[in-house]
N, C-alpha and C positions, 0 to 999 in steps of 0.2 A: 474572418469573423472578429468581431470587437473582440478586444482583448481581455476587458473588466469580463464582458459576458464568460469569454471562458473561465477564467478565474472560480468564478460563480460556480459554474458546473462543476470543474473539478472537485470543488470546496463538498459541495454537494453528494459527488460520488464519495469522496473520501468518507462520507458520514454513512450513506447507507453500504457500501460495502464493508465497512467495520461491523455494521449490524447484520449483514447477511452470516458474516464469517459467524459471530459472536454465537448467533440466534439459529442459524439456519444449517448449517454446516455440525455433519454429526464428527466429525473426525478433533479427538482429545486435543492434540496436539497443536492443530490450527485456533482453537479457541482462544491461544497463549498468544495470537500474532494481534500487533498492533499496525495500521494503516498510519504510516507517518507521512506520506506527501503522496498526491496523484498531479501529474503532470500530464497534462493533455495538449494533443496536438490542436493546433489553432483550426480544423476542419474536421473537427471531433470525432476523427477516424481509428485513432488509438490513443489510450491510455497509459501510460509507466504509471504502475502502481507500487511506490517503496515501504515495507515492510520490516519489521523487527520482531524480536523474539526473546524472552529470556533463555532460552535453550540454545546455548552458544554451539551445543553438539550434535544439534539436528537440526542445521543452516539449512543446507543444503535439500535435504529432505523436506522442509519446510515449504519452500518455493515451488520446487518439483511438484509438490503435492498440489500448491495453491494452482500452478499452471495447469495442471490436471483440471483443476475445479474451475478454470474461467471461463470456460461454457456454460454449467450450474450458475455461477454468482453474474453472468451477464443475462441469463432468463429472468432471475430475479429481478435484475435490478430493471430490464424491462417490464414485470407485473406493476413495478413503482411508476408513479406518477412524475414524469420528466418531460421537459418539453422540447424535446431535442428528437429529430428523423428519428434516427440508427444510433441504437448503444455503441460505443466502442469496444471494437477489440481493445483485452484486457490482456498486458504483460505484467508480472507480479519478479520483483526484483527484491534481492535483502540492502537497504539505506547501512550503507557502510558510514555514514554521517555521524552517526551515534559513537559507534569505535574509535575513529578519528578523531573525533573529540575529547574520550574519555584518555585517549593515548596523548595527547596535548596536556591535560590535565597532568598525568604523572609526570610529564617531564618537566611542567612547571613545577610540580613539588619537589622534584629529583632538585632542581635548581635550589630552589630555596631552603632546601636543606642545608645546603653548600654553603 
């Protein structure tokens, strides 16, 4: 499939599964996750869906929960108007990107303190 096209899509789910979480999802906890990238395969057969949290101590729980729920948030996003066959299967991962980055950060200050 075009490339751009997928892009689009992704971009697109990224938007309305933030909103299912946000909206539709009673669970406290999930309401605190943020969708930071969805990376679709070019045969929009699956989804990686990367996720954050301020709740550094309930990572893990977090995900497990969200994977729990990716039958719920792909019915949704099927009632949503897309113009794609078949939803993808949704994987919901935590974006270690964020930490990685922030860990860069101190060591650049470590440095320059020096």
């Amino acid at each position: 499939m075009n490339a751009i096209r997928v892009k689009k899509i992704a971009s697109s789910l990224q938007i309305e599964i933030s909103d299912i979480i946000a909206n539709e999802i009673r669970d406290e906890d999930l309401k605190m996750v943020t969708v930071t990238h969805v990376k679709l395969a070019n045969d929009l057969s699956h989804a990686k869906v990367y996720v954050t949290t301020i709740f550094d101590d309930k990572r893990e729980k977090i995900v497990i929960d969200l994977n729990n729920a990716a039958g719920f948030i792909k019915g949704e996003l099927g009632r949503r108007k897309f113009q794609i066959r078949s939803m993808p299967e949704l994987e919901f991962v935590y974006d270690e990107s964020i930490d990685y980055a922030n860990n860069i950060e101190n060591i650049i200050k470590d440095i320059n303190k020096k």
